[in-house]
C-alpha positions in Angstrom: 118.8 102.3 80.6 119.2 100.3 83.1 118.0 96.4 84.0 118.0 93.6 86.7 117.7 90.0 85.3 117.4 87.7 88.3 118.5 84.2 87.9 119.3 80.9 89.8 122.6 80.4 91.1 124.5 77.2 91.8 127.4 77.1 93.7 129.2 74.4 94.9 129.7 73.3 98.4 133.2 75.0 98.8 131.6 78.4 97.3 129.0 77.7 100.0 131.0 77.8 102.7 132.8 81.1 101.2 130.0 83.1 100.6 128.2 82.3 104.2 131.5 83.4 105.1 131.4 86.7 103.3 127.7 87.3 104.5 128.9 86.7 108.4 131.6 89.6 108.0 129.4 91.7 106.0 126.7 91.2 108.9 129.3 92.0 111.2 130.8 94.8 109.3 127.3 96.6 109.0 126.6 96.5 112.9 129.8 97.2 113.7 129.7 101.0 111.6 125.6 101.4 113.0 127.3 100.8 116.9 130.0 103.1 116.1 127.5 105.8 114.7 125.5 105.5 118.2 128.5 105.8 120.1 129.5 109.3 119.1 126.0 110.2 119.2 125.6 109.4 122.9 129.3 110.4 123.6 128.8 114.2 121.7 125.3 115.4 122.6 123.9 117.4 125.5 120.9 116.8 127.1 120.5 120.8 127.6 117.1 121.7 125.4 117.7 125.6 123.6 114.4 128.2 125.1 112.8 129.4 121.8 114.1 132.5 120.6 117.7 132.1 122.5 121.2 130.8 121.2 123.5 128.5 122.7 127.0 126.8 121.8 126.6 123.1 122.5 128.5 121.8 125.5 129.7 118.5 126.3 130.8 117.3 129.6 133.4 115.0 128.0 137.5 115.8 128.2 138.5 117.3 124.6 140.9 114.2 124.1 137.9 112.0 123.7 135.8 114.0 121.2 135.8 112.9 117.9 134.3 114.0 114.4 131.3 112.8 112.8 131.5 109.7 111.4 131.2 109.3 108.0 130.9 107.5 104.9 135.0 108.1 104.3 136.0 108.0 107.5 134.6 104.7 108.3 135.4 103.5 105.0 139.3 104.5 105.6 139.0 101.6 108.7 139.3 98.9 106.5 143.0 98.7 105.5 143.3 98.4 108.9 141.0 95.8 109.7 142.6 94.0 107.0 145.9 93.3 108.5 144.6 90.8 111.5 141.9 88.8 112.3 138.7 90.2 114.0 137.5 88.6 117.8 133.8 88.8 118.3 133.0 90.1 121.8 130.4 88.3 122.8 130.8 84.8 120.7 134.7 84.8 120.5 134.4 84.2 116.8 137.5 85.3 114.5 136.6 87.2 111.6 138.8 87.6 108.2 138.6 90.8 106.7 140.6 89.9 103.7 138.7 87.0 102.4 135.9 89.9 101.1 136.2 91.9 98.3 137.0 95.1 99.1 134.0 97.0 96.6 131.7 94.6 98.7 132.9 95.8 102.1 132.8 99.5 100.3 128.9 98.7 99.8 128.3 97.6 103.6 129.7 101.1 104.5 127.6 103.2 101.9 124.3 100.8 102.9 125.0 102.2 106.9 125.4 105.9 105.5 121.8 105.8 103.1 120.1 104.0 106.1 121.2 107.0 108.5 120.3 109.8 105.6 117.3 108.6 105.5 116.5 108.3 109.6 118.0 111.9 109.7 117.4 113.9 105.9 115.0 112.1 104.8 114.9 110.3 100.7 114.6 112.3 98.1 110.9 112.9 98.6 111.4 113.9 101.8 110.1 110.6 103.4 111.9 110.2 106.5 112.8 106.2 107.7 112.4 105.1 111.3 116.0 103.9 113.4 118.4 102.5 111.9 118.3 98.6 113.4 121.2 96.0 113.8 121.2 93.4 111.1 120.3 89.5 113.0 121.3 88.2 109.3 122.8 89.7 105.9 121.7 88.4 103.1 123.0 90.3 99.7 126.5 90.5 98.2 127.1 93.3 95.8 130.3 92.7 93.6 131.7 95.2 90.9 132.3 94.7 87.5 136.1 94.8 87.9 135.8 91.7 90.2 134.0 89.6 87.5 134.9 87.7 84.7 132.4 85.8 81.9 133.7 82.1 81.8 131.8 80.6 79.3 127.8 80.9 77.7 126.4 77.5 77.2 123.2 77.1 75.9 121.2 77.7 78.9 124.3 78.3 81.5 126.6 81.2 82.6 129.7 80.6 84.2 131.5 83.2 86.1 134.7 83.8 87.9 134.7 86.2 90.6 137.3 87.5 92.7 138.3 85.7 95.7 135.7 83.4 95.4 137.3 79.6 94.3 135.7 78.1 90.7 133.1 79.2 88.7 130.1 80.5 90.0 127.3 78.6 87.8 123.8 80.6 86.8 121.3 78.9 85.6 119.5 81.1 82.2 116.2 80.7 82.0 115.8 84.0 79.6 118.6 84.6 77.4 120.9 88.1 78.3 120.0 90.7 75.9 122.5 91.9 73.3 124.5 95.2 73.5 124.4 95.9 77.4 127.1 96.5 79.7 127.9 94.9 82.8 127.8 96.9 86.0 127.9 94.5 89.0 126.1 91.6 90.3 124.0 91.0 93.5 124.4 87.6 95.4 121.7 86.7 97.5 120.8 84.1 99.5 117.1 82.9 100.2 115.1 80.5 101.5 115.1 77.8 98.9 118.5 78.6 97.8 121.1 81.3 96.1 120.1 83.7 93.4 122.3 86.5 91.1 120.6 89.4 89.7 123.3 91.0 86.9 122.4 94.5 86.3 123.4 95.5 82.8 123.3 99.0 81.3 123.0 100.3 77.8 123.6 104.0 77.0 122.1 103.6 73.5 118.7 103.3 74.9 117.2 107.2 75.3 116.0 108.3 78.8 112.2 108.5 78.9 110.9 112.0 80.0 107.4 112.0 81.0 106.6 115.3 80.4 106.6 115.1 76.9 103.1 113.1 77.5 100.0 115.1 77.1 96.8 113.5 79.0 93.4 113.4 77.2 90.8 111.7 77.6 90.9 109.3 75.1 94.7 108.5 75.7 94.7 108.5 79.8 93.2 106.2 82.1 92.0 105.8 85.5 92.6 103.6 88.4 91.0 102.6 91.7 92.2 100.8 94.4 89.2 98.5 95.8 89.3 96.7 98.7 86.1 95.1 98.5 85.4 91.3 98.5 87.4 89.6 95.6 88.4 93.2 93.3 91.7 94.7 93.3 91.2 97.6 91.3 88.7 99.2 88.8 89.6 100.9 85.5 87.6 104.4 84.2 86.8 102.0 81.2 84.1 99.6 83.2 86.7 97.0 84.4 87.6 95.1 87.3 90.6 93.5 87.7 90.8 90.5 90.5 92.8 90.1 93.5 95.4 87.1 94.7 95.0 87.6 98.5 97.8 85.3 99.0 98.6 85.8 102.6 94.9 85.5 103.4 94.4 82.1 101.1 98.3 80.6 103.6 97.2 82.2 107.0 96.3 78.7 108.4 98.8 76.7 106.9 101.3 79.1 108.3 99.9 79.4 111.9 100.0 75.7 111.7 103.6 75.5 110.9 104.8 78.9 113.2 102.6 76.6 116.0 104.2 73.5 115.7 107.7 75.4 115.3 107.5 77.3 118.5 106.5 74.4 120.8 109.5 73.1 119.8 112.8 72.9 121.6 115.2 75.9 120.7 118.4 74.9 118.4 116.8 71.4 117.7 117.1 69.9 114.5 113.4 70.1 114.3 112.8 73.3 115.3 115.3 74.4 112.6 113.3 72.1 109.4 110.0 73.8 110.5 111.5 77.3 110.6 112.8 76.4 107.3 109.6 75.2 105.9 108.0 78.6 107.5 110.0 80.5 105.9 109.5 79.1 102.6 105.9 79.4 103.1 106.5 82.9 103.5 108.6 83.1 100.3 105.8 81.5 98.6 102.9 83.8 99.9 105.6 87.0 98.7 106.1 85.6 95.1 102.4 85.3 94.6 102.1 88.4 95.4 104.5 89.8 93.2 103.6 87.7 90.5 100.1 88.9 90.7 101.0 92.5 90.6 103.4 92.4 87.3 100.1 90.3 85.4 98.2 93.3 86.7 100.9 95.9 85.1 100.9 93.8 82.1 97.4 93.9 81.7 96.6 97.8 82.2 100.0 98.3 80.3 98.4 96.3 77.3 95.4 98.8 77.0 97.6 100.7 75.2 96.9 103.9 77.0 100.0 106.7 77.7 98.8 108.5 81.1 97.4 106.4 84.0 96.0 108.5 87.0 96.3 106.5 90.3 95.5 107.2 94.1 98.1 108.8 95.8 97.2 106.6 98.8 98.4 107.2 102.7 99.2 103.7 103.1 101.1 104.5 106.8 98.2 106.1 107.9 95.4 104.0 106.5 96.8 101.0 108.4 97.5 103.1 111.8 95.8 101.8 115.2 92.9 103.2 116.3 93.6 105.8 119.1 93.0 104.5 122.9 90.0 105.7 124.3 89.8 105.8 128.5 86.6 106.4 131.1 86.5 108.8 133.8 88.3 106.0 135.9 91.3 104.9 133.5 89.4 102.0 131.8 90.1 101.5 128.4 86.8 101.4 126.4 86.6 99.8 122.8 87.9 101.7 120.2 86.9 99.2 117.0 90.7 98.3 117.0 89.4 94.5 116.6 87.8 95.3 113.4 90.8 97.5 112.2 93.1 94.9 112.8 91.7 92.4 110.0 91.3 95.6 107.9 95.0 96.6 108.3 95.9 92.7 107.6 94.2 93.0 104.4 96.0 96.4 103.2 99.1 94.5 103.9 98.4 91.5 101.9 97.2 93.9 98.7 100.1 95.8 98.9 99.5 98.7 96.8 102.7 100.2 97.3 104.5 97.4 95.9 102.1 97.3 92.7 102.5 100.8 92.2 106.0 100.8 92.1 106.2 98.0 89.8 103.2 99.6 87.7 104.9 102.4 87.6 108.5 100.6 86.1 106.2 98.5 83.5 104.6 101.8 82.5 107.9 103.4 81.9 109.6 100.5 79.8 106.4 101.1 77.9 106.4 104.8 77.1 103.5 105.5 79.6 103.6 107.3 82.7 101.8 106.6 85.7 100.8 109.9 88.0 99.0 110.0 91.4 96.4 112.5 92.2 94.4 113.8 95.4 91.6 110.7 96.3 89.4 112.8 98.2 85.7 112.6 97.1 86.2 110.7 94.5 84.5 107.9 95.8 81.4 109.6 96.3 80.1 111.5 93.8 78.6 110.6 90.4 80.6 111.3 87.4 78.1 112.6 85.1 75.9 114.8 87.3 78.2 116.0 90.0 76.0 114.5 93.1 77.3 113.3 96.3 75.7 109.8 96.9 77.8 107.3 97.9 78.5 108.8 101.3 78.4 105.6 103.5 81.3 102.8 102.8 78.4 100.4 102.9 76.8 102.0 99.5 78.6 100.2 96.6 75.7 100.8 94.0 72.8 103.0 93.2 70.6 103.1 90.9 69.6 106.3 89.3 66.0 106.0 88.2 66.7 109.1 85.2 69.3 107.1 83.5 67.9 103.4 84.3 71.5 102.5 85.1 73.0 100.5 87.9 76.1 102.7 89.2 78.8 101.1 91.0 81.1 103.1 93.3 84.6 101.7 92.4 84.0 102.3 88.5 82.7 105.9 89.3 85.7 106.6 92.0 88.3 105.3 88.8 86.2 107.9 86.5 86.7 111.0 88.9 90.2 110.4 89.8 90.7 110.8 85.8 88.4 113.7 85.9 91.0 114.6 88.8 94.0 114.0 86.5 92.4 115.8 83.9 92.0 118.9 85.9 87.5 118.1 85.5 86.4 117.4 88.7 84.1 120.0 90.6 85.8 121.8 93.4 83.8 120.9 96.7 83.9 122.9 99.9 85.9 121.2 102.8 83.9 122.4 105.7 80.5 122.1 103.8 80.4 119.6 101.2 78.7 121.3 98.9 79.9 121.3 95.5 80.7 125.0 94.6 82.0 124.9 90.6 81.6 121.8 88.3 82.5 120.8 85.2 80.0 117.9 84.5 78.9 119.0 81.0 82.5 118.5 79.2 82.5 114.8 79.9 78.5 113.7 80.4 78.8 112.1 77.5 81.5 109.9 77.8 80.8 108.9 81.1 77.7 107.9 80.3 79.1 105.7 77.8 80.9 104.0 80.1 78.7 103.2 82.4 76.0 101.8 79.9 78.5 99.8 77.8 77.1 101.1 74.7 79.4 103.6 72.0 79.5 107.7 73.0 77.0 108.5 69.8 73.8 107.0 71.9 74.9 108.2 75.6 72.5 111.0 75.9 71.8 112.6 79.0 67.7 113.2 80.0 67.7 117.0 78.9 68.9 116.3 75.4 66.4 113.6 75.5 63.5 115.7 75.9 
C-alpha cells in the first residue's frame, strides 16, 4: 500500500537559492520538451482533409532532410547528456541555465510529466477522459527526487533530517505525526507554496494486502446513500435522515479577496508593493483551498465512521453542470438574455463545493477503511417518493411535501439519497424517457424501511396505510 505524509520543510538560505534554482530549470526544461512537441507537429502535418470513404498517404511539403520522428518520452529524455555538458542561454531573457546542478531522476520526471500531459490531450486517461492543450508552465513548483538520491540523517524527536543529492546540508522536516513503522521509502516531492516549502515522503509497504472491492456485497442494511445538495447551508444528505453542512469557503473570502486583487492591480507592475499584496492574495487563496479540503476529509471521516461497507454516490457531470448558457440572437443579430447572470453565481457555487475533490478523497478514506464508494445514474432520483413510486418533486423550487396519508413532512434531498440507494441496489422503478411515466416498480421490497426513515421511528411501527386498514 501506498501513502503520502505531507510535512513542513525548512531549508536554509543557501538550499533556497538551490532549489529555486532547480525549479527555474525544471520550468525551463518542461516548456522547452512541450515547444519541441509543437514544432514537429506544425512542421509534419498537412492541411489536406481525407473525403469520407477514400485513402490517402500523408504528404508534407517539407525537404526529407528536415523530417524527423515523433518525439517521444526516450528520445527527448536521451537530450539530456547533452544538455549537460554546457550551459543553457535563454532566448528571450539571456539567462544561463545549468543543467548539471539537477538531479538527473528529477529532470527524468519533467520529461515523463510532458509525455502524461500529451497522452492525455491526445488518448485520453484511463477512463477515457480526454484533457484540454497542453499549456507552457509561467512557474514550476514541485521537485520529485528518487530514493537513490536520499539519505536519512538523523530522527530527533519531532525532526527529520535528510541529505539529498546535490543539494548542500541537510534538508530539515519538521514531524508533526510520527512516520509509521515498516514502510519503504520511494521518493520525496519538494514543493514550494505560498507560505513556504513542504516534503511529502511517499512510503510503501508490500505487507499490507491490496483491497478489492468486489468482494463487497451491498444490502441494505450495510450500504448507504449520498446526495449532493446545493441548497442554502447543506452539503449533502445521507439515505439515513442526515444532513451534513457545508464550509463555502470561497464564498465566506470573496470580499476580502476582491479587496486585496483591487488594491494589487492598481498598483505599479514589479513594485515592491505590488509584489507583498500578490503575496498576501495568494495566501488568501491558499487559505480559502485548505478549508476546503479540510472540510471535505471531516466529511469522509464522518460518513466513513457510520460504519457502513458500500456508499452509492451521484455520478455527477460536473463539466457540464457548470457550462455557459448557449447565446441566444433576434432576427437582427441582437443578443437576447439567456439567464447566463443567474448561472454564473450558480457555477461559482459548484466550484466552491467542489464535489470532485470530495469524492476523490471520499473515495481514498473509504478504501483505507475497507468500504467502497460506487457512483450510479442521478436521473429521477430527485423527484420521486421512495415509498410509493410518485413523481412529485418536479420543480427545483419543491424541497418538501407533505403527504396527507402518511402525515409526514418529506424533504427532497433525504428522498433523492434514498433512491440513488434504491439505484445502487438495483430497486428503483424504471421510468420511460420520453413519457415519464413510471412503467415497472419495485416500491413494496423497501416501503417499510423507508418509511422508517423518514418518520425517525424503528422499522417494526413503519406501516404503510393499506396494512393499516
Amino acid at each position: 500500500m501506498i501513502l503520502n505524509y505531507q510535512y513542513r520543510c525548512y531549508p536554509e538560505t543557501p538550499q533556497k537559492s538551490q532549489l529555486n534554482s532547480w525549479l527555474r530549470v525544471c520550468q525551463y526544461w518542461y516548456n522547452w520538451q512541450i515547444g519541441d512537441r509543437f514544432r514537429w507537429w506544425d512542421s509534419n502535418r498537412t492541411n489536406y482533409v481525407v473525403p469520407r470513404g477514400e485513402f490517402c498517404y500523408i504528404s508534407c511539403s517539407l525537404p526529407p532532410l528536415e523530417l524527423r520522428d515523433k518525439p517521444t518520452f526516450y528520445s527527448q529524455k536521451k537530450l539530456l547528456p547533452e544538455k549537460k555538458k554546457d550551459l543553457i542561454i535563454v532566448k528571450h531573457s539571456g539567462e544561463l541555465l545549468d543543467f548539471s546542478i539537477v538531479p538527473s531522476q528529477t529532470l527524468q520526471d519533467v520529461s515523463k510529466r510532458v509525455e502524461l500531459a500529451f497522452n492525455r490531450y491526445i488518448k485520453g486517461d484511463i477512463n477515457g477522459s480526454r484533457s484540454g492543450k497542453p499549456r507552457f508552465k509561467n512557474r514550476y513548483r514541485t521537485l520529485r527526487i528518487e530514493a537513490q538520491a536520499i539519505k536519512i540523517k538523523r530522527i530527533e524527536k519531532n525532526w527529520l533530517y535528510l541529505s539529498i543529492s546535490k543539494l548542500g546540508g541537510w534538508l530539515k522536516i519538521r514531524l508533526h505525526r510520527s512516520l509509521p513503522q515498516g514502510f519503504a521509502l520511494k521518493n520525496i516531492l519538494i514543493t514550494r507554496k505560498a507560505d513556504g516549502w513542504y516534503c511529502t515522503i511517499c512510503l510503501d509497504d508490500p505487507s499490507i494486502p491490496k483491497f478489492t472491492p468486489d468482494k463487497v456485497i451491498p444490502t441494505w442494511d450495510n450500504s448507504l446513500g449520498i446526495d449532493a445538495v446545493l441548497f442554502e447551508d447543506d452539503y449533502l444528505a445521507t439515505s439515513e435522515g442526515n444532513k451534513l453542512p457545508s464550509v463555502k469557503s470561497y464564498r465566506k473570502n470573496q470580499d476580502e479577496l476582491a479587496k486585496i486583487s483591487q488594491r494589487k492591480n492598481a498598483k505599479k507592475k514589479g513594485s515592491k508593493a505590488r509584489r507583498k499584496l500578490a503575496k498576501r492574495e495568494a495566501r488568501k487563496h491558499q487559505q480559502i483551498a485548505r478549508a476546503r479540503i479540510d472540510h471535505a476529509f471531516h466529511t469522509a471521516h464522518a460518513l466513513v465512521r457510520s460504519n457502513k461497507k458500500v456508499f452509492f454516490v451521484e455520478n455527477l457531470n460536473l463539466q457540464g453542470l457548470r457550462k455557459r448558457n448557449k447565446t441566444k440572437k433576434d432576427h437582427q443579430g441582437n443578443y437576447l438574455p439567456n439567464g447566463q447572470s443567474a448561472k454564473s453565481g450558480l457555477n461559482k457555487s459548484w466550484a466552491d463545493a467542489s464535489f470532485g475533490q470530495f469524492f476523490d478523497i471520499f473515495s481514498y478514506i473509504a478504501e483505507k477503511a475497507g468500504a467502497v464508494v460506487k457512483k450510479v445514474n442521478p436521473a429521477y432520483t430527485s423527484q420521486v417518493l421512495p415509498y410509493c413510486d410518485e413523481l412529485v418533486f418536479t420543480d427545483c423550487s419543491i424541497r418538501k411535501y407533505w403527504d396527507e396519508n402518511e402525515r409526514i413532512w418529506v424533504d427532497r434531498d433525504i428522498c433523492a439519497a434514498i433512491n440513488l440507494k434504491r439505484v445502487g441496489l438495483e430497486l428503483f422503478p424504471t421510468i420511460n424517457r420520453r413519457s415519464g411515466k413510471i412503467v415497472k416498480t419495485q416500491t413494496n421490497s423497501t416501503t417499510k424501511e423507508v418509511l422508517a426513515v423518514l418518520k425517525g421511528i424503528p422499522e417494526a411501527y413503519a406501516l404503510s396505510s393499506d396494512e393499516r386498514r
